[in-house]
N, C-alpha and C positions, 0 to 999 in steps of 0.2 A: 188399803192398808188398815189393819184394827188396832185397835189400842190395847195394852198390854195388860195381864190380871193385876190387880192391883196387890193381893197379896199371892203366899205360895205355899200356906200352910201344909199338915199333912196328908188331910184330907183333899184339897182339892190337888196335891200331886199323887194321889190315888186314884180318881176319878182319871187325871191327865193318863197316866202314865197304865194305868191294869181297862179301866173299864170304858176309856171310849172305843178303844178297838171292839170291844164284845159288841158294846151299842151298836156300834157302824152293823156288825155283824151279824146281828138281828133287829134291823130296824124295821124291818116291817111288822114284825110281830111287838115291838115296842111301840111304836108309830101307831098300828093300829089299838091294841091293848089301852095305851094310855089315852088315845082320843076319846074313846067312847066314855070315859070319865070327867072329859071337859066338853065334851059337845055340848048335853041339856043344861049347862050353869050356861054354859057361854051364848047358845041359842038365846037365854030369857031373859039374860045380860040387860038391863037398862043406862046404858051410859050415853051421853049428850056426843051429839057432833061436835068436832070442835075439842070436846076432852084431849087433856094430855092423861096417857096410861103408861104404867112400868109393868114390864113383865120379867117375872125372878125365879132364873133357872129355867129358859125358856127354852135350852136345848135346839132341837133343831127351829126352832122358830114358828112351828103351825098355829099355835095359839096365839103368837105375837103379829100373827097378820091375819088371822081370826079378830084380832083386837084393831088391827091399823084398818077393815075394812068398818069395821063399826065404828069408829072414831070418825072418820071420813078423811080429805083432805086437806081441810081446815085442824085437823086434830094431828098431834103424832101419839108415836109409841116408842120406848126404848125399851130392848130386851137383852138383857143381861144371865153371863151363864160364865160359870171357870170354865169351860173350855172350850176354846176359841174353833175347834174342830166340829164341832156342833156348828157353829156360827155362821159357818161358811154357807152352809146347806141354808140355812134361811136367808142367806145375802140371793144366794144365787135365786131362790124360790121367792124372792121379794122384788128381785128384778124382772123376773120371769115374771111376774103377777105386775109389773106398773108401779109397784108401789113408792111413790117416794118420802110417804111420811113414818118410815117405819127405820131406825138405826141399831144395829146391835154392840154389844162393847163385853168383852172380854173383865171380869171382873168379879171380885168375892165381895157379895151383894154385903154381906156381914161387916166390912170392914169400908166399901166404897162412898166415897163425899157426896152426897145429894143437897139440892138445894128444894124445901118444900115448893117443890111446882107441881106438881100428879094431883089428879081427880083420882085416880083408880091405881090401883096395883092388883095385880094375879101373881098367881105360882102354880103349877100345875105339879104333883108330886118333887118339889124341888124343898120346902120348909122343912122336910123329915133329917134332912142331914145338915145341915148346920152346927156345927160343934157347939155354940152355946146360941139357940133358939131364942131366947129373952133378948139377947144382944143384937140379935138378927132383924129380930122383928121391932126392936126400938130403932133402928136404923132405919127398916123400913118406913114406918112411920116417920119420921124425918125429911123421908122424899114426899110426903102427903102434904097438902092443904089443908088448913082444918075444915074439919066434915067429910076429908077424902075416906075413901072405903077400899078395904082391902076384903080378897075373897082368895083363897087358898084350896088345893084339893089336896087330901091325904088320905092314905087306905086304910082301914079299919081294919081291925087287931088279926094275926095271922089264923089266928080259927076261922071269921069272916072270909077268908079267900083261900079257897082249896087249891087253887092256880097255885099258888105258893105254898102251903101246908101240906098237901098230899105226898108231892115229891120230896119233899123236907123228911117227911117220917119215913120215906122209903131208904132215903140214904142214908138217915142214922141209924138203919139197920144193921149198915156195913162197916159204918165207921165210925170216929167219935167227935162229936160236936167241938168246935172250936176252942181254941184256948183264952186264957186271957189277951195276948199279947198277940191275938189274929188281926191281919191289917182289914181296912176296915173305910168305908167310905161316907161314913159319921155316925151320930148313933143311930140311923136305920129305921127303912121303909115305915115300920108300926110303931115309931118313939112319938107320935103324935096320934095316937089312934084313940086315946080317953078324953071325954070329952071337959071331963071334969077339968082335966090336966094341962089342955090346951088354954081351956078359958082362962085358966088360972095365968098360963104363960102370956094370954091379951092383954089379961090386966096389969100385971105387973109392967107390961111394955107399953102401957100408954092405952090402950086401946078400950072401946067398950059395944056394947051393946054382942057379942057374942052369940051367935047362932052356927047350927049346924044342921045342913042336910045330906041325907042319905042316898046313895046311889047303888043300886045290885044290878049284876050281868053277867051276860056269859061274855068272854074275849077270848079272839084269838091267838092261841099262845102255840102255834106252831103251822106250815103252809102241809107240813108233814107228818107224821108220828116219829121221823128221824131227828127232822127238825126241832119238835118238841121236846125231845128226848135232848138234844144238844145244848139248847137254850138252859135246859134247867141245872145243864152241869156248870153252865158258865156263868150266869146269872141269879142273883136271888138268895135265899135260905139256901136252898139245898147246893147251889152253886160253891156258896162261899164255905160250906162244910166240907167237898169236894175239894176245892183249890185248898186250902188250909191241909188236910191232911196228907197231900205232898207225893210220898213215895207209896206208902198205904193205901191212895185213894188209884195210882196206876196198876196197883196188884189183884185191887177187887173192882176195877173197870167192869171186866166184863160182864158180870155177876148184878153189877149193877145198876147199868143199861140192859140188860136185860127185866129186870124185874122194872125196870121206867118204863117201858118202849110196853109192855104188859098193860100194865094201868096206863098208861095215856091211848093206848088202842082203844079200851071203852070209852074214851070223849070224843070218837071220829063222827063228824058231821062232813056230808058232801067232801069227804078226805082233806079237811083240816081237822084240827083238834084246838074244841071249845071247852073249857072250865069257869067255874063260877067267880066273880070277882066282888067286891066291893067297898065301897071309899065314901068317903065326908068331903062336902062340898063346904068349907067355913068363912062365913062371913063374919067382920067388925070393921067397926069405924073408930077416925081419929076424932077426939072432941072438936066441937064448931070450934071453942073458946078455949 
């Protein structure tokens, strides 16, 4: 049995309700894509046996039992995500793995009760959508110890990652960028992408010492050129230009799978398709005192 979100804003009944079907849908090209941005922070990871860690927006749960094995089993981990359909996959992949120091819980990290017990929190592409970020990460902070350390990954600004930008300019060729009033699954993937911007939101949320590292790659963003071609109508910039445009975007379909399915044929590696990515690995800590 899990325990229920705690809240049901309208962002996380956007997530529930439009985008975990797409996730499910291409999880392997998500699954892989976004691992390759937590692997080398989490590889060099210094954290104690024994540590208690939070993981926020932990999604299908790889990094939370990425976390539960380095902790050991003197340590736990609690991994937290709105939607509880994500959650199951890491129940079942935590049982499948032995693991018993690892719980997951259905909940909106933004608004959920912590008591300062965590050494560590992560988040892996999850900080960028939180409706007010300041709020989020003072909460965060809240489940820390003092001295605890939080480390966050976010992707750097959409000209940095052609994975997303390329197809983005192809389809506002066809149709017209969103409106105000497009739904919307927070303020989105690059609202954390300056670094100026972030640091800024550390400090204000309690936090200090502020660093950032950099991460470039290629990932795999499709098993296919079909597949590639699909993900990007469903998913991302150019996805959410796509679905927004409604009746418009069914009339100039073909036109414009065609001119995708074009350009992602030049990023075919061994008959996948690889494009360029890259993301901020951000570290800060909560004061000792």
């Amino acid at each position: 049995m899990s325990e229920a979100a705690v809240s049901n804003d309208e962002f996380t009944a956007f997530w529930n309700n439009v985008l975990v079907d797409k996730f499910e849908r291409f999880r392997n090209i998500l699954l892989d894509g976004l691992s390759y941005h937590s692997e080398a922070p989490l590889r060099t990871l210094e954290i104690a046996q024994g540590a208690r860690a939070l993981d926020v927006g932990c999604g299908w749960g790889d990094t939370a039992i990425a976390l539960a094995r380095k902790v050991g089993p003197s340590g736990s981990v609690l991994g937290l995500d709105c939607c509880d359909a994500f959650l199951e996959k890491g129940r079942q992949d935590a049982r499948a793995a032995g693991l018993a120091n690892l719980r997951f819980v259905a909940a909106d990290v933004q608004t959920y009760h912590f008591q300062p017990e965590f050494d560590f929190c992560f988040s892996r592409f999850g900080m960028m959508f939180f409706s007010n970020p300041v709020a989020a990460m003072r909460n965060i902070r809240s489940a820390l110890k003092p001295g605890g350390r939080l480390m966050f990954i976010t992707w750097r600004a959409l000209a940095d990652n052609p994975f997303m930008a390329i197809p983005k300019q192809i389809v506002l060729q066809y149709l017209p960028p969103p409106g105000e009033n497009a739904q919307t699954c927070g303020p989105g993937p690059f609202s954390m992408a300056n670094p100026e911007v972030v640091t800024a939101q550390l400090r204000a949320a309690g936090f200090e010492d502020a660093r950032f590292e950099l991460t470039d790659g290629t990932v795999m963003i499709g098993a296919t050129v079909e597949q590639a071609m699909d993900f990007q109508l469903a998913l991302g910039p150019a996805g959410e230009i796509f679905r927004e445009a409604g009746v418009q975007a069914g009339q100039r379909r073909q036109e414009i799978e065609d001119a995708l399915r074009t350009e992602l044929s030049r990023h075919l590696q061994n008959g996948k398709v690889y494009m360029q990515s890259s993301s901020w690995a951000i570290t800060a800590r909560k004061p000792a005192a």
